[in-house]
C-alpha positions, -999 to 999 in steps of 0.1 A, spaced: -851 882 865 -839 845 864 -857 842 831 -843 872 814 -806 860 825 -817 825 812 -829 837 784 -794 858 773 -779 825 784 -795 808 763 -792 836 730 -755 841 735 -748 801 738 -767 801 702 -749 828 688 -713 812 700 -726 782 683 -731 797 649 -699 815 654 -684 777 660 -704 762 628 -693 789 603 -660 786 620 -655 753 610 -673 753 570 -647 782 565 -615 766 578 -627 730 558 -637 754 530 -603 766 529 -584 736 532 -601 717 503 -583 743 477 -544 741 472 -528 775 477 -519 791 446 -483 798 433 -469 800 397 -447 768 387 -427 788 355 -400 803 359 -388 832 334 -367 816 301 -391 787 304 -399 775 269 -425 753 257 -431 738 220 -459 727 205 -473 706 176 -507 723 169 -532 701 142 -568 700 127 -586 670 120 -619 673 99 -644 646 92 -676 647 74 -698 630 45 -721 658 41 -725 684 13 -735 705 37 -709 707 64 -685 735 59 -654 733 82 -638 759 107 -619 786 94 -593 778 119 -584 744 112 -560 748 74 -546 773 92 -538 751 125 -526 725 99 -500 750 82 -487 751 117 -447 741 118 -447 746 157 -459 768 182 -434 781 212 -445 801 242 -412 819 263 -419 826 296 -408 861 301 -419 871 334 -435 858 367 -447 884 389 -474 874 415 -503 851 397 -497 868 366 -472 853 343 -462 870 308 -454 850 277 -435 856 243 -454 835 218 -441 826 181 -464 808 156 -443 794 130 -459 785 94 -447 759 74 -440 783 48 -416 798 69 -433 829 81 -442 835 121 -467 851 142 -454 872 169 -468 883 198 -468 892 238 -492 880 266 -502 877 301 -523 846 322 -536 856 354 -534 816 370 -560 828 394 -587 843 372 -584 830 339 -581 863 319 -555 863 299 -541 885 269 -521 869 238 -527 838 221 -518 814 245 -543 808 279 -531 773 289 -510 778 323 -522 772 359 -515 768 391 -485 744 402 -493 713 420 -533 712 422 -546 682 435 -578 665 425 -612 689 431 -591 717 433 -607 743 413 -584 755 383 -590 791 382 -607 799 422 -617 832 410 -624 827 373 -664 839 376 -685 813 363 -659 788 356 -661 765 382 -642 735 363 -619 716 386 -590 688 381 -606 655 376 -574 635 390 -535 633 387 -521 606 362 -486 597 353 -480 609 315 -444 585 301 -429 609 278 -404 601 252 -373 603 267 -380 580 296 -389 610 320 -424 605 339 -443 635 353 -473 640 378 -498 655 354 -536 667 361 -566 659 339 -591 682 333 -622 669 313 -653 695 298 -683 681 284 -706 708 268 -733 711 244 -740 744 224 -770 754 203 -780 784 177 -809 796 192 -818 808 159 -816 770 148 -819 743 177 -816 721 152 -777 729 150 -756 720 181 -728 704 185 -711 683 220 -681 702 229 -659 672 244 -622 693 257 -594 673 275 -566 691 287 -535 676 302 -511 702 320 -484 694 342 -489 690 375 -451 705 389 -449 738 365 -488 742 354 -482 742 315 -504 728 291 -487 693 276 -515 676 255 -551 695 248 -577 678 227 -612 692 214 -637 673 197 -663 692 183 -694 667 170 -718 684 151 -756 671 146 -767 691 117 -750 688 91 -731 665 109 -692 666 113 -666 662 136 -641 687 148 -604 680 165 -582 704 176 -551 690 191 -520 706 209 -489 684 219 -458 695 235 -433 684 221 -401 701 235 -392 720 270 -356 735 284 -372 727 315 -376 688 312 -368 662 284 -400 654 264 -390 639 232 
């Protein structure tokens, strides 16, 4: 009888302490991750300068589709037209040097990832270093690298977080033809928004380099240039 009520004892002083353990990884779990909340506001606007940069000395190489078109670009401008929840809709223009423009709507869930519309680039406000940049984005578990302070034009200084990718790709019809995917993306920390975004694309065979670059240029919502 003494060993029976020992042994329950001894069970239920186990199980409290699993109950403690798990207790304790989900309240630290919780705490590493900033809690998420849009920084926009509607009637935010953001401008862009959008540009290609190609570079290669072989025959071979044949660049992107994607980049005389980038480099027709006179600006790009994204409208924020509603906030509601994590999901923030946008009203973006592509404007063409030759004076013609791109319309259209979309929507960024800040929490997922999925978006609709041309433009992807908003997150959370204020995430901190580690902080994961979409929590429940599936298999994308990129996080912010660290918070710098970016001097912009005008004098004004911002908080801004750093997110670095480094990926390689391959045809798996050709492994002989990958490329390093090298993506730096600057957004600011206080509202979220993309402010600087390079991708450099170096391919081995043919080989070539790829740039994509997007700089903001002008905000109603602080003075960049």
């Amino acid at each position: 009888m003494v060993r029976k009520r020992f042994r329950v004892v001894f069970l239920l002083a186990i199980l409290l302490f699993v109950v403690l353990i798990l207790s304790v990884i989900i309240f630290t779990d919780s705490g590493t991750q900033s809690v998420l909340a849009p920084g926009v506001a509607e009637g935010d606007v953001f401008t862009y300068e959008v540009k290609g940069i190609w570079n290669s000395n072989d025959p071979d190489a044949t660049m992107s589709d994607i980049l005389p078109q980038l480099n027709m670009t006179e600006w790009y401008r994204v409208t924020v037209t509603n906030v509601s929840g994590l999901e923030i809709s946008t009203y973006n223009v592509w404007r063409f040097t030759n004076r013609t423009e791109f319309e259209e709507e979309g929507q960024v869930d800040i929490e997922t990832g999925i978006y609709s519309g041309g433009f992807w680039a908003i997150y959370a406000a204020n995430l901190r270093a580690n902080d994961r940049i979409r929590p429940f984005g599936g298999t994308d578990q990129s996080t912010v690298n660290d918070t710098i302070t970016k001097d912009y034009k005008s004098g004004v200084k911002r908080e801004t977080n750093r997110l670095l990718l480094i990926t390689q790709f391959y045809n798996v019809n050709d492994p002989t033809r990958t490329y390093d995917d090298y993506i730096t993306i600057n957004f600011d920390k206080q509202t979220g928004i993309l402010v600087e975004l390079s991708n450099e694309k170096i391919y081995s065979n043919p080989e070539a380099t790829e740039i994509i670059l997007w700089k903001l240029t002008d905000s109603n919502v602080w003075a960049v240039a």
